[in-house]
MILUMMAR-980604 format. One record per residue (C-alpha): residue number from 1; x, y, z. Coordinates in nm, 2 decimals, decimal comma, padded with zeros to 4 digits. Layout:
<sites>
    nr       xx       yy       zz
   NUM        X        Y        Z
...
</sites>
This chain:
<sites>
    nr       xx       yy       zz
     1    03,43   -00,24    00,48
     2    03,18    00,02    00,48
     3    03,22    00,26    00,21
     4    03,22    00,58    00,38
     5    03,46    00,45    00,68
     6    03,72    00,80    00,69
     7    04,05    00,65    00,53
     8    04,25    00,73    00,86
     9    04,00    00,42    01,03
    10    04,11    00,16    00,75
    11    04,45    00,04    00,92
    12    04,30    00,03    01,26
    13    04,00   -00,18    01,05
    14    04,23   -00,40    00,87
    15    04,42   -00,50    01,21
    16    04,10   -00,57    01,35
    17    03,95   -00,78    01,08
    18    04,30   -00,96    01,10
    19    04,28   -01,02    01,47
    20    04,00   -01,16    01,38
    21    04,05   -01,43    01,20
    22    03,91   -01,28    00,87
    23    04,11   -01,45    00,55
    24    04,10   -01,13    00,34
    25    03,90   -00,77    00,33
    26    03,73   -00,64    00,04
    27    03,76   -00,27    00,02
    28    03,50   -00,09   -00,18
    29    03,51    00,24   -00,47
    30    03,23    00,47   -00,37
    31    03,35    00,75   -00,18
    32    03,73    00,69   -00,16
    33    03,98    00,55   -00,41
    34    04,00    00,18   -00,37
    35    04,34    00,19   -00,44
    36    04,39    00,37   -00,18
    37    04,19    00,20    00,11
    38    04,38   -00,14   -00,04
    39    04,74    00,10    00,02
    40    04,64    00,16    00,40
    41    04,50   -00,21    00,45
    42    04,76   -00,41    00,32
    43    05,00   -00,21    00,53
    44    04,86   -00,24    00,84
    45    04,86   -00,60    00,80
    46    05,11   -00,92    00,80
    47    04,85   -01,19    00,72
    48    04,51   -01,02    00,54
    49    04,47   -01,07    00,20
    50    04,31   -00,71    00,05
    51    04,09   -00,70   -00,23
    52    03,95   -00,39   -00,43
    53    03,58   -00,53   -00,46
    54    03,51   -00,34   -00,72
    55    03,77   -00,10   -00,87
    56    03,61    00,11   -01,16
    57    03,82    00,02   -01,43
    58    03,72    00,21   -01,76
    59    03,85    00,58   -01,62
    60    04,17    00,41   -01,54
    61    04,43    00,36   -01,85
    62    04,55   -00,03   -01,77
    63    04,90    00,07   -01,72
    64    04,76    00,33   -01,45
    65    04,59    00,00   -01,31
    66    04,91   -00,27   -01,34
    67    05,16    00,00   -01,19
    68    04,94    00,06   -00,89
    69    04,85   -00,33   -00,83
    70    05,22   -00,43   -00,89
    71    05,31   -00,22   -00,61
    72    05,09   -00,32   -00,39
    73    05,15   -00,69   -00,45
    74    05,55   -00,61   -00,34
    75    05,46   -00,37   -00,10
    76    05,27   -00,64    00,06
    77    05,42   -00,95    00,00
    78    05,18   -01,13   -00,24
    79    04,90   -01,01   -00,07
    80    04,67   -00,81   -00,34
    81    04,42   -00,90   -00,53
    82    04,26   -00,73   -00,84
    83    03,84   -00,72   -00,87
    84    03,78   -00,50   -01,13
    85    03,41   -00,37   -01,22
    86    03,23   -00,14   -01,49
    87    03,01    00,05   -01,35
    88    02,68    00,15   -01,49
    89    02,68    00,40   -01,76
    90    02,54    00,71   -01,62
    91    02,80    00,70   -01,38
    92    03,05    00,64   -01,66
    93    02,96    00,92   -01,86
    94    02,80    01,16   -01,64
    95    03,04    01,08   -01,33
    96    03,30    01,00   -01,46
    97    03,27    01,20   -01,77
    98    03,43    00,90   -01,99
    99    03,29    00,73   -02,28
   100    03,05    00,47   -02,27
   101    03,08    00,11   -02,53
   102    02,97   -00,19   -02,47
   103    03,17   -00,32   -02,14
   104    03,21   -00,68   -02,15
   105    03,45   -00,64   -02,46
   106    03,59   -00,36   -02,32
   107    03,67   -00,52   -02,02
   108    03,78   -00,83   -02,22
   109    04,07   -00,62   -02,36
   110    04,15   -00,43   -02,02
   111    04,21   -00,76   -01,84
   112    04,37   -00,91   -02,20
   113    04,62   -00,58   -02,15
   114    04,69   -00,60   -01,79
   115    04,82   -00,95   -01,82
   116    05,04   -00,85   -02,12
   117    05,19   -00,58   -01,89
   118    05,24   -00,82   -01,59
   119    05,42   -01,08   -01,83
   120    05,61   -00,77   -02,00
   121    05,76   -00,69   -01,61
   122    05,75   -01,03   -01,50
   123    05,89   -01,24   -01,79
   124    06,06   -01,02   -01,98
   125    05,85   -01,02   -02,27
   126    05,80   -00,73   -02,52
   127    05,50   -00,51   -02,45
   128    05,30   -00,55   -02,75
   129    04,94   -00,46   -02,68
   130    04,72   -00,32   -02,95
   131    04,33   -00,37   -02,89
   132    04,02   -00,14   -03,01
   133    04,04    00,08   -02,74
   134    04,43    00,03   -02,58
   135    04,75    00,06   -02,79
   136    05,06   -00,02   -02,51
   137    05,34   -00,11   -02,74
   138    05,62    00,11   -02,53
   139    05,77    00,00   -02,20
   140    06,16    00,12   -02,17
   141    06,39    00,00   -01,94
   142    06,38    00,27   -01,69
   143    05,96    00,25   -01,65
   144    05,99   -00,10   -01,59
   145    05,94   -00,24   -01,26
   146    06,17   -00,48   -01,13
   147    05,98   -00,87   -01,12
   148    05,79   -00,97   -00,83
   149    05,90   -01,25   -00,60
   150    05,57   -01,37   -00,62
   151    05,26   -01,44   -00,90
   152    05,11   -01,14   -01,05
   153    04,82   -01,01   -00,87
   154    04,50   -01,22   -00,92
   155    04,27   -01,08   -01,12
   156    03,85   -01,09   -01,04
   157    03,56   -00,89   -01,26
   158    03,26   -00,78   -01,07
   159    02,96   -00,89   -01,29
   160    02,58   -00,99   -01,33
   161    02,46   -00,95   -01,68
   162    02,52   -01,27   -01,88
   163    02,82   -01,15   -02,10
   164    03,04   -01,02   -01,80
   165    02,96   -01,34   -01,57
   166    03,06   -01,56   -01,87
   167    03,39   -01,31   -01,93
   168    03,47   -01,37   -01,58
   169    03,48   -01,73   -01,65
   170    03,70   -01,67   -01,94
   171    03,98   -01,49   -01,89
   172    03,97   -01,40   -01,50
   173    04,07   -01,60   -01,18
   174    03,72   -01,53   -01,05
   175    03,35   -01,36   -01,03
   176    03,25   -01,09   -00,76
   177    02,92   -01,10   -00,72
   178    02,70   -00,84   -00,65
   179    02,45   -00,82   -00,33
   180    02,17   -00,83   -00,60
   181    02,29   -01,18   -00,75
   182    02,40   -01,39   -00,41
   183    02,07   -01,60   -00,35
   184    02,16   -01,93   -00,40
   185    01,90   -02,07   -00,65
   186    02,01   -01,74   -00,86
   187    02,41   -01,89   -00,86
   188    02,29   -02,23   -00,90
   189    02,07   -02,16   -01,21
   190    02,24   -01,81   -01,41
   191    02,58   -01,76   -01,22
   192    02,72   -02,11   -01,23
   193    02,55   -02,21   -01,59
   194    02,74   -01,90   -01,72
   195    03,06   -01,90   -01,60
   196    03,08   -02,26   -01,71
   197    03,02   -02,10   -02,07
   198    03,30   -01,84   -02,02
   199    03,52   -02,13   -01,95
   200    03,44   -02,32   -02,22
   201    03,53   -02,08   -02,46
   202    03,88   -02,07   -02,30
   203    03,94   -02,45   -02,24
   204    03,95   -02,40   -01,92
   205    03,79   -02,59   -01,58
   206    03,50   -02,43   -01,43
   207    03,62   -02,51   -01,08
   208    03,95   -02,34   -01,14
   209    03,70   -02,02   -01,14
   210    03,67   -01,86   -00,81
   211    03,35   -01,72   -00,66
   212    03,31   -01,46   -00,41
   213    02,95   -01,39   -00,24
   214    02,87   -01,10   -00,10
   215    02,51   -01,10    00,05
   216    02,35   -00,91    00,23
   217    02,37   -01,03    00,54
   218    02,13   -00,94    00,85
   219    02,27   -01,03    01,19
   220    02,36   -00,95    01,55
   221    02,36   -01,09    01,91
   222    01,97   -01,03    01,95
   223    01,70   -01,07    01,75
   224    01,62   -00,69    01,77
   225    01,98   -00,63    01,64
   226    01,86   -00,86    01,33
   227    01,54   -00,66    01,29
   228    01,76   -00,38    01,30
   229    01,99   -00,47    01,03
   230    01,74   -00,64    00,78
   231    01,59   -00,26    00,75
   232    01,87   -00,16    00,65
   233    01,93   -00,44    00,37
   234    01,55   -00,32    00,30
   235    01,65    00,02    00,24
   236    01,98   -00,08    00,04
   237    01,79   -00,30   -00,21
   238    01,55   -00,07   -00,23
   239    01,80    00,18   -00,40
   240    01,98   -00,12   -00,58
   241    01,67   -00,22   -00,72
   242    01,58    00,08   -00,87
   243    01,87    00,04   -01,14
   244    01,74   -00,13   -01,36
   245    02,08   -00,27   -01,46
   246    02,04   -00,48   -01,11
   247    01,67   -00,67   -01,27
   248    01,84   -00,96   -01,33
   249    01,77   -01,14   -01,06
   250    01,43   -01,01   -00,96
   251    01,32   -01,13   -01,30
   252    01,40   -01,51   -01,19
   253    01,16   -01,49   -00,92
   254    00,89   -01,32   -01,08
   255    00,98   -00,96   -00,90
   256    01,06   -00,74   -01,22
   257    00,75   -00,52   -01,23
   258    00,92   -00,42   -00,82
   259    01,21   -00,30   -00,99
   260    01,02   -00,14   -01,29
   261    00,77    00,04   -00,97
   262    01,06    00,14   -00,79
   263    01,23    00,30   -01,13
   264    00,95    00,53   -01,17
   265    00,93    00,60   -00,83
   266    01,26    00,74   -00,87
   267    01,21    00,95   -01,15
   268    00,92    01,10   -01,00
   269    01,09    01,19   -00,69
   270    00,85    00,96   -00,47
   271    01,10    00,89   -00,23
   272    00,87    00,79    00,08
   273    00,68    00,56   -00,13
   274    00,95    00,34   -00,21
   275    01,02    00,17    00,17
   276    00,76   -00,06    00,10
   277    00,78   -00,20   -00,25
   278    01,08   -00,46   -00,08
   279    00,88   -00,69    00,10
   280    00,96   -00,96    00,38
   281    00,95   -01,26    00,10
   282    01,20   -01,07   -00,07
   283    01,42   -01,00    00,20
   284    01,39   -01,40    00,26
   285    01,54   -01,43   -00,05
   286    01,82   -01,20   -00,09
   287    01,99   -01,15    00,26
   288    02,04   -01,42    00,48
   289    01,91   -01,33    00,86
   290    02,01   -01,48    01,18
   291    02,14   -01,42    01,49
   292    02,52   -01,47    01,55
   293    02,47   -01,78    01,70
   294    02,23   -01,90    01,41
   295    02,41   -01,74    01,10
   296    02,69   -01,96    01,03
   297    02,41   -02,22    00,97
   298    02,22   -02,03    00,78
   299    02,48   -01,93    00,55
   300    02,62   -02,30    00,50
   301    02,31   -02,40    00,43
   302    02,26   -02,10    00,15
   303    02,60   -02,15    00,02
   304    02,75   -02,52    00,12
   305    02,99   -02,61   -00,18
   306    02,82   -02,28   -00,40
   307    03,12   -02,07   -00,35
   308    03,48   -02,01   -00,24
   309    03,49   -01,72   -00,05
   310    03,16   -01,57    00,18
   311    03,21   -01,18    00,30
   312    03,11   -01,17    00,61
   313    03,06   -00,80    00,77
   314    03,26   -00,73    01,07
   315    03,07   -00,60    01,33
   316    02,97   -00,19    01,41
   317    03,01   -00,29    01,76
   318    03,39   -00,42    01,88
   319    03,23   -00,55    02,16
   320    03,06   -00,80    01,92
   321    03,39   -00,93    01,79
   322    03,43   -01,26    02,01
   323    03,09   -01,36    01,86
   324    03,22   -01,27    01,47
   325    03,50   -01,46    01,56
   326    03,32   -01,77    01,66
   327    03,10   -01,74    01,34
   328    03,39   -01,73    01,16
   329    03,58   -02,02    01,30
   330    03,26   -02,21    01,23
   331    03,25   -02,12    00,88
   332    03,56   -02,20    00,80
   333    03,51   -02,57    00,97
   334    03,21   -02,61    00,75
   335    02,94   -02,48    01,01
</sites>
């Protein structure tokens, strides 16, 4: 779902992703309160799973977090799903004007005190939560919601450094990744080797870990609508890119001085000069490009057995949707 889509389009957006044939809809945090696209999504819909992809966790206490996600998982039938991210810490602080600490053991404890409140409402048991940087050792009778008639929502972290993608493995029911980590030699050779570590630590199964990609993707009925689109993942990695908290996975192809060219460009206000520091090999690389006749190919060939769950943008174009549709049904038979 594009980010700045007005929230009065998301049910209208939902249906349409559920016509279809879409599995589930990730609504993002950037201009609106994910919460709240999630609210007007599941609502609109009878069959679409919903999925905050990310929700910025630290501002939000995680009882502010469980009592919003345990509604919508009864509001909508067992429908809701949890990704939870950190953000980068100028936006933390200077954004969100909240302290910054280190966030994968932050997060550890934020996802270690959500499940203690969903087994507090759930299964009865006492709420008895005291962490470094959450104490929740109160829950009386007439704050506590009523159990759910189905599991507790599912829980995903948004990550890419290694301590986050490894915490993902440990502790939640899957990794979001971000379109800066999705090419497949990156998830074959960091991403997967990670998580497997996370696990570890917990006893658990790898393969009991989801993972959800979320590329990039260039595509259209034409191949000028292609050209179209893969400017516009130029100019989106292009700003990703310039964070250097998003190096990671330049550094594996031998692309880190890019990022470190495009970071100064920034902070000298060379804006113009930037458009051409992503080049075609690297747009190769990070956003898989076909037409819609070619692209469910293309991305089972990127992906095959890599990952779970692909997002797949629907298109700007209704008109387009019969050929979305077909790419999807294709997809999901294993191109």
């Amino acid at each position: 779902m594009d980010q700045r889509m007005p929230l009065s389009q998301v049910p209208a957006h939902a249906r349409r992703a559920e016509a279809l044939g879409y599995d589930g809809l990730c609504v993002p945090e950037a201009v609106h309160d994910g919460l709240a696209a999630a609210t007007l999504a599941l609502h609109a819909t009878t069959r679409l799973r919903v999925a905050t992809s990310v929700l910025v966790a630290f501002p939000r206490s995680p009882m502010t977090t469980a009592v919003a996600a345990w509604d919508l998982q009864e509001m909508s039938g067992g429908r809701f799903e949890l990704g939870l991210g950190s953000q980068v810490r100028g936006n933390i602080t200077r954004r969100y004007g909240v302290a910054w600490t280190p966030p994968a053991p932050r997060m550890r404890e934020y996802v270690d005190a959500l499940k203690a409140i969903f087994r507090c409402w759930q299964g009865g048991d006492d709420l008895c939560f005291e962490g470094e940087h959450y104490q929740l050792t109160r829950m009386q009778p007439f704050f506590k919601p009523d159990p759910l008639e189905h599991p507790a929502p599912a829980i995903f972290l948004g990550g890419i450094g290694p301590a986050m993608t490894a915490l993902a493995g440990e502790v939640s029911d899957g990794l979001m990744t971000h379109p800066t980590n999705t090419a497949p030699r990156y998830i074959r050779e960091v991403v997967q080797p990670r998580i497997a570590r996370g696990a570890a630590r917990s006893g658990r199964d790898p393969a009991h870990v989801g993972l959800m990609v979320g590329p990039l993707t260039a595509t259209g009925t034409k191949p000028a609508d292609v050209a179209r689109e893969r400017e516009n993942v130029r100019q989106m990695l292009t700003f990703l890119y310039s964070t250097p908290s998003y190096w990671p996975s330049l550094e594996i192809f031998g692309w880190q001085e890019r990022g470190e060219h495009l970071h100064q460009l920034t902070r000298e206000g060379r804006w113009d000069d930037m458009k051409n520091v992503i080049d075609d090999a690297m747009l190769d690389t990070f956003s898989p490009t076909g037409t819609y006749d070619e692209i469910a190919d293309i991305l089972a060939e990127w992906y095959g057995d890599l990952t779970n769950w692909i997002l797949f943008p629907i298109p700007d174009d209704p008109a387009r949707d019969p050929e979305a549709a077909k790419v999807l049904d294709r997809l999901r038979a294993g191109s």
